[in-house]
Structures are given as structure tokens and as C-alpha cells.
KEROKE-584956 format. One record per residue: residue number from 1; residue in one letter; y, z, x of N, C-alpha, C, CB in turn. Coordinates in steps of 0.1 Angstrom, whole numbers, plus 5000, padded with zeros to 4 digits. Glycine has a CB too. Layout:
residues N
[NUM; A; [Y; Z; X]; [Y; Z; X]; [Y; Z; X]; [Y; Z; X]]
...
END
This chain:
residues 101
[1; X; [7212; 9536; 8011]; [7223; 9544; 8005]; [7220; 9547; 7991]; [7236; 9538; 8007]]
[2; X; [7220; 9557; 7985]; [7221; 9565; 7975]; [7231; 9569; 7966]; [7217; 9572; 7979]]
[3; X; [7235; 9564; 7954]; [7247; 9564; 7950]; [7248; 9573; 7941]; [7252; 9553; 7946]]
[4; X; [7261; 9582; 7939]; [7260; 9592; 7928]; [7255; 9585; 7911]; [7276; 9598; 7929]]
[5; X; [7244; 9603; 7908]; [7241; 9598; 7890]; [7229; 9586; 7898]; [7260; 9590; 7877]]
[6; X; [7223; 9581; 7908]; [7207; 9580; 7912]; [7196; 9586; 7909]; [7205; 9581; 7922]]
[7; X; [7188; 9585; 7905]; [7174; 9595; 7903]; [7170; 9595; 7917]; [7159; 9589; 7892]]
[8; X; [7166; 9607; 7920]; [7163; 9612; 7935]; [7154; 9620; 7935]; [7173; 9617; 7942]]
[9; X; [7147; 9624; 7950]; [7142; 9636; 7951]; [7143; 9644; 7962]; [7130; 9634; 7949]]
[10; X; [7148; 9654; 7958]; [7155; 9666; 7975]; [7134; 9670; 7978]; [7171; 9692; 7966]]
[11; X; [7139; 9676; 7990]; [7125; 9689; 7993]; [7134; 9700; 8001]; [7109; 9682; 8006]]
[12; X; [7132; 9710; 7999]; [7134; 9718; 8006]; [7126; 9733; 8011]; [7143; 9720; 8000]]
[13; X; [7126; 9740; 8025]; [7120; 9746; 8026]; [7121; 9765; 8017]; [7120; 9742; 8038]]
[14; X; [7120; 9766; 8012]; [7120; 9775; 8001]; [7116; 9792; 8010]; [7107; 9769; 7989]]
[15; X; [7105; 9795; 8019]; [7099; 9802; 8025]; [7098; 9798; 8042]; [7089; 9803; 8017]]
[16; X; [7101; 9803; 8052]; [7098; 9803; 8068]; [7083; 9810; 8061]; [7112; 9814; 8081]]
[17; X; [7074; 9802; 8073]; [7061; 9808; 8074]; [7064; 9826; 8074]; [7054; 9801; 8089]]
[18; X; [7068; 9825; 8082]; [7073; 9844; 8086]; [7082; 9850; 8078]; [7081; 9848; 8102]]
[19; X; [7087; 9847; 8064]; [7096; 9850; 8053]; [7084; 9856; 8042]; [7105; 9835; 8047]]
[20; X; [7071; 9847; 8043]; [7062; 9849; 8032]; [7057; 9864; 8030]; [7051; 9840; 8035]]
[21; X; [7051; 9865; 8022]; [7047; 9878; 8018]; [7034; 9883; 8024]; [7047; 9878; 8004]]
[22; X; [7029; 9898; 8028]; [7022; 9898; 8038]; [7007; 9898; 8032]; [7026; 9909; 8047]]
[23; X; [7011; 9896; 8017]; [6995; 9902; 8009]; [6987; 9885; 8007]; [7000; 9912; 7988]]
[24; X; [6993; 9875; 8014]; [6988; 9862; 8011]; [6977; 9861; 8021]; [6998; 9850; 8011]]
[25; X; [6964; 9850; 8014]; [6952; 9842; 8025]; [6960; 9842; 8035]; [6945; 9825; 8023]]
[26; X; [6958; 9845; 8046]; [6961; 9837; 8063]; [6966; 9823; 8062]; [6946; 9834; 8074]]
[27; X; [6954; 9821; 8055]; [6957; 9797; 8058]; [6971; 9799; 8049]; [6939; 9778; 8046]]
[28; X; [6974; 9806; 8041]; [6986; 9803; 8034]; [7004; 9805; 8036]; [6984; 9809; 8025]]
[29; X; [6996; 9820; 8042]; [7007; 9825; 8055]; [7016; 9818; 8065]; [6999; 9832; 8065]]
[30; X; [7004; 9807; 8072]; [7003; 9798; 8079]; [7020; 9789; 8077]; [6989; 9792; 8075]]
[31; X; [7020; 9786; 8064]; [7027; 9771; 8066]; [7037; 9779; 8054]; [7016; 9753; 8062]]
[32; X; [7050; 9767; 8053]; [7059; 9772; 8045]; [7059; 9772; 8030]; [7068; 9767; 8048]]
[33; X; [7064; 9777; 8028]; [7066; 9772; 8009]; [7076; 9763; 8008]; [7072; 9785; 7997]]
[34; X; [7071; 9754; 7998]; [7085; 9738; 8000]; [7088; 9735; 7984]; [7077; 9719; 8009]]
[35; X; [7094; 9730; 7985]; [7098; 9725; 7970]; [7101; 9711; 7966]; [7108; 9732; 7966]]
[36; X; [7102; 9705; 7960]; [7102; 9691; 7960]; [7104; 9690; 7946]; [7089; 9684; 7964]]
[37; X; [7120; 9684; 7938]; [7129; 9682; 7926]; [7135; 9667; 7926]; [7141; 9694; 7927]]
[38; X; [7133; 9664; 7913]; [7141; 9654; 7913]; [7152; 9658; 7906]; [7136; 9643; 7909]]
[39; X; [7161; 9642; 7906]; [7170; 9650; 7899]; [7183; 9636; 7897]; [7174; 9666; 7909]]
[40; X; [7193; 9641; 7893]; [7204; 9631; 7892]; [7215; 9634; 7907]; [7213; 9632; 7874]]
[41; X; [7218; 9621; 7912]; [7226; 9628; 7927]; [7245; 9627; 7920]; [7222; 9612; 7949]]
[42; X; [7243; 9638; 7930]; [7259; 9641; 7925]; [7272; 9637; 7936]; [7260; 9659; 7922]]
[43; X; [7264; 9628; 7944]; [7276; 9624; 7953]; [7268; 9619; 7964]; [7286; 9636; 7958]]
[44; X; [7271; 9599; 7970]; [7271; 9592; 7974]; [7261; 9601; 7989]; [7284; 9586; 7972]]
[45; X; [7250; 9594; 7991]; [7242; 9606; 8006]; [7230; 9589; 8006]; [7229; 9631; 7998]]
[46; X; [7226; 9592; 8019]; [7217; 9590; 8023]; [7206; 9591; 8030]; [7219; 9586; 8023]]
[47; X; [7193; 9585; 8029]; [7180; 9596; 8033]; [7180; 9602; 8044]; [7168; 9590; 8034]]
[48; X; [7178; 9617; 8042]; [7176; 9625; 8049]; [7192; 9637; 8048]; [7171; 9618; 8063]]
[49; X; [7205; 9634; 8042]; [7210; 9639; 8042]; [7211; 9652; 8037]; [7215; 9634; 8042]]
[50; X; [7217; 9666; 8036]; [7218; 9678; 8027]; [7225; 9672; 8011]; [7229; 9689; 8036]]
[51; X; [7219; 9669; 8002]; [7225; 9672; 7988]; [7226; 9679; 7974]; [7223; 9665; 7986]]
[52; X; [7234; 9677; 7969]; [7230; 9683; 7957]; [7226; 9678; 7941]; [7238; 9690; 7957]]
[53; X; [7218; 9678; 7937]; [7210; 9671; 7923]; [7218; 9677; 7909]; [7191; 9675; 7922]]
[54; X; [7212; 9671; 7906]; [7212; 9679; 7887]; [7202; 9678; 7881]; [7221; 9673; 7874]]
[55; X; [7191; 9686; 7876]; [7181; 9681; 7870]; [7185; 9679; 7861]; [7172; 9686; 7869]]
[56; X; [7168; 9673; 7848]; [7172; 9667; 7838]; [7170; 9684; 7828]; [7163; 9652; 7833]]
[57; X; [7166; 9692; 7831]; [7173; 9705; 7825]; [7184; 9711; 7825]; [7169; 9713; 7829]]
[58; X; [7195; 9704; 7836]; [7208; 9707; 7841]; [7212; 9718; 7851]; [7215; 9707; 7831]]
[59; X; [7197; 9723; 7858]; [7203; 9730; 7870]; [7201; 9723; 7880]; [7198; 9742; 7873]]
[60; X; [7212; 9726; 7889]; [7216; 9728; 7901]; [7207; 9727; 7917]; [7221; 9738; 7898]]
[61; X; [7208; 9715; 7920]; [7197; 9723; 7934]; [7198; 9718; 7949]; [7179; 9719; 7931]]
[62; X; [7203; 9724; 7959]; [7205; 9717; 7967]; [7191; 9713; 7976]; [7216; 9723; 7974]]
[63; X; [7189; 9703; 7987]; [7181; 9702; 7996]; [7177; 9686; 7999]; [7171; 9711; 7992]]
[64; X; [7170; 9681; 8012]; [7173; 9670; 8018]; [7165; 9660; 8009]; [7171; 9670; 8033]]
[65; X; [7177; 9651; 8009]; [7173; 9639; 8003]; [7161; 9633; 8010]; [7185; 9630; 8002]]
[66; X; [7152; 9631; 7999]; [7140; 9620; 8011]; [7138; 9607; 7999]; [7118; 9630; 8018]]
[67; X; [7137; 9606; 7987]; [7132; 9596; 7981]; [7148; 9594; 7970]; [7116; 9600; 7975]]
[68; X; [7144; 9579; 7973]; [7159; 9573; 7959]; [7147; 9565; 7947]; [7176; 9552; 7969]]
[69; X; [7147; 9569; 7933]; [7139; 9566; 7921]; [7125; 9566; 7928]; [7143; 9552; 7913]]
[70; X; [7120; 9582; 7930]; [7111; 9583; 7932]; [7101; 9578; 7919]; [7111; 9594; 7936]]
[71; X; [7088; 9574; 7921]; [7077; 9573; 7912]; [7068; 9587; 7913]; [7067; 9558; 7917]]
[72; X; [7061; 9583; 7901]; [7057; 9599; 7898]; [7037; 9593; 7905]; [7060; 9605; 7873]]
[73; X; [7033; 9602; 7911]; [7020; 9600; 7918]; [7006; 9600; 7909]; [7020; 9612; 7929]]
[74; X; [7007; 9605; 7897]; [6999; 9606; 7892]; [6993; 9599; 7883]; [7000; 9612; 7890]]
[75; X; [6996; 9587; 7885]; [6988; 9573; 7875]; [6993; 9564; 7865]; [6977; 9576; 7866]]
[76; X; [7009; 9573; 7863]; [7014; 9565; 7848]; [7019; 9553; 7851]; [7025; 9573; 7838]]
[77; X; [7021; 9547; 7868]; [7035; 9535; 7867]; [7043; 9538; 7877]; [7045; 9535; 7852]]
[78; X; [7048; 9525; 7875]; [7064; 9524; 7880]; [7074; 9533; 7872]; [7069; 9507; 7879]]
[79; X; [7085; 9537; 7881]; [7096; 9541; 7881]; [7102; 9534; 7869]; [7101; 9541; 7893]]
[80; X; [7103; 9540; 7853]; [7113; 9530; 7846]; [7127; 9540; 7843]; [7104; 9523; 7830]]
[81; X; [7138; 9533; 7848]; [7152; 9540; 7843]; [7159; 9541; 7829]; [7162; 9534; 7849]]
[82; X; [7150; 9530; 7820]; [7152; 9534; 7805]; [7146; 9545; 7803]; [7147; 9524; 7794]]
[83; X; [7135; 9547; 7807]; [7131; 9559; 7798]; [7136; 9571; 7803]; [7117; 9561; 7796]]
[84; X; [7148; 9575; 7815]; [7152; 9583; 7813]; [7162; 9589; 7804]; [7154; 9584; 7821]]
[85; X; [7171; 9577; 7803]; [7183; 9574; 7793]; [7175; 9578; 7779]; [7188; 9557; 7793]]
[86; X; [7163; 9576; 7778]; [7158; 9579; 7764]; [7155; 9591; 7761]; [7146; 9571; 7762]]
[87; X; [7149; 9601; 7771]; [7145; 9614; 7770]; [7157; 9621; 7767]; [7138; 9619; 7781]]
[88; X; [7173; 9621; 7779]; [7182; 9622; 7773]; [7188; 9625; 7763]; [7185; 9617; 7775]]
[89; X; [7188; 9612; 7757]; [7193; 9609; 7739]; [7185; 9618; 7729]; [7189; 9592; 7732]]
[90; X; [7172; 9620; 7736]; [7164; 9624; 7724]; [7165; 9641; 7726]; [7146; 9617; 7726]]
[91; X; [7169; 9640; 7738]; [7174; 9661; 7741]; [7181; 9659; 7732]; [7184; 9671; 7756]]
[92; X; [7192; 9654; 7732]; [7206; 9654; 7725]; [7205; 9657; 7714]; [7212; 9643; 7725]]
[93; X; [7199; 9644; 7705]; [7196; 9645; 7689]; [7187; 9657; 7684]; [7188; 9632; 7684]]
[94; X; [7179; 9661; 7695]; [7173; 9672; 7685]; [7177; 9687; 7692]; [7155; 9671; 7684]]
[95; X; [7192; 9685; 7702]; [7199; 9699; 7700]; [7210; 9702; 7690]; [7205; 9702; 7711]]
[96; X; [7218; 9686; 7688]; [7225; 9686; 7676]; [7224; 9683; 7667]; [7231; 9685; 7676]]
[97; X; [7208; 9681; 7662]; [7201; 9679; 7649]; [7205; 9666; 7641]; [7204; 9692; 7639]]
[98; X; [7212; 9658; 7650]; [7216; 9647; 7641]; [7204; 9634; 7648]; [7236; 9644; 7644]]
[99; X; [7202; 9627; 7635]; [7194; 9612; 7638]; [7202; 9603; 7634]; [7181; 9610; 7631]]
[100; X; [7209; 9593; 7641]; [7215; 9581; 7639]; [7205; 9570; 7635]; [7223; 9578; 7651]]
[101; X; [7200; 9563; 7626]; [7193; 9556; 7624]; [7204; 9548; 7619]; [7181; 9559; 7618]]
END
């Protein structure tokens, strides 16, 4: 179970094979366009259900839940939840120019 304000990750299908556009490769034609967001969950779901996120840009996105604090695939680590809180703060301070030291 997945609790709201979780780091998550929706996928959704974006394109039906037969939605796509007709000027694409064949092999590409072929299969769908998908999408895959993380994001913050905005209300209590669990895997596989229809939800909706927030990114950390602050849009909006619906589509099915499949991962709760996903890890990122590309070599840096484990999943850490401070450093979201940190990227946060640090939007923050340098949209309203203030440094609390």
C-alpha cells in the first residue's frame, strides 16, 4: 500500500500502436508510446491502481501506479528520501532568494 505524498512511479500508455503517426520506422509503429513519471502520490492507492502524482516540477499526471520509492537505474544508489526534501528547500531558497544560514 502506498500512502499519500510517497515517491512513486505511474506508466502510462501515451500512444495506441494505431494512434502513432504514419511517417515513423515500422519497428516503431509497432509498439506503443509509454511514459514512465515519478512523482509525489496524492492519495492513498496501491500497485497497479489508476493515480494521480505531483511532480517535483509540480505538474500533474495521471497513470498506473507500478513502483512505491522507485530507485533510479542508472548507477547512482539507493533510493535516499533526504535528498528529496533537500532539492525542495533548495528550489525554494533560490526562488525566494533568501539563504537562512
Amino acid at each position: 500500500m502506498a500512502r499519500k505524498g510517497e515517491w512513486v512511479q505511474v506508466h502510462q500508455i501515451v500512444l495506441k500502436p494505431e494512434e502513432r503517426p504514419a511517417h515513423l520506422p515500422e519497428d516503431t509503429k509497432k509498439v506503443p508510446l509509454e511514459l514512465w513519471v515519478k512523482g509525489f502520490l496524492n492519495h492513498d492507492a496501491e500497485i497497479g491502481d489508476e493515480v494521480e502524482i505531483t511532480t517535483l516540477t509540480g505538474r500533474t499526471i495521471k497513470g498506473e501506479l507500478v513502483e512505491i520509492n522507485p530507485k533510479y537505474e542508472y548507477g547512482f544508489g539507493e533510493f535516499v528520501p533526504e535528498l528529496l526534501q533537500v532539492g525542495i528547500q533548495l528550489r525554494s531558497i533560490l526562488k525566494d532568494g533568501e539563504c537562512h544560514e
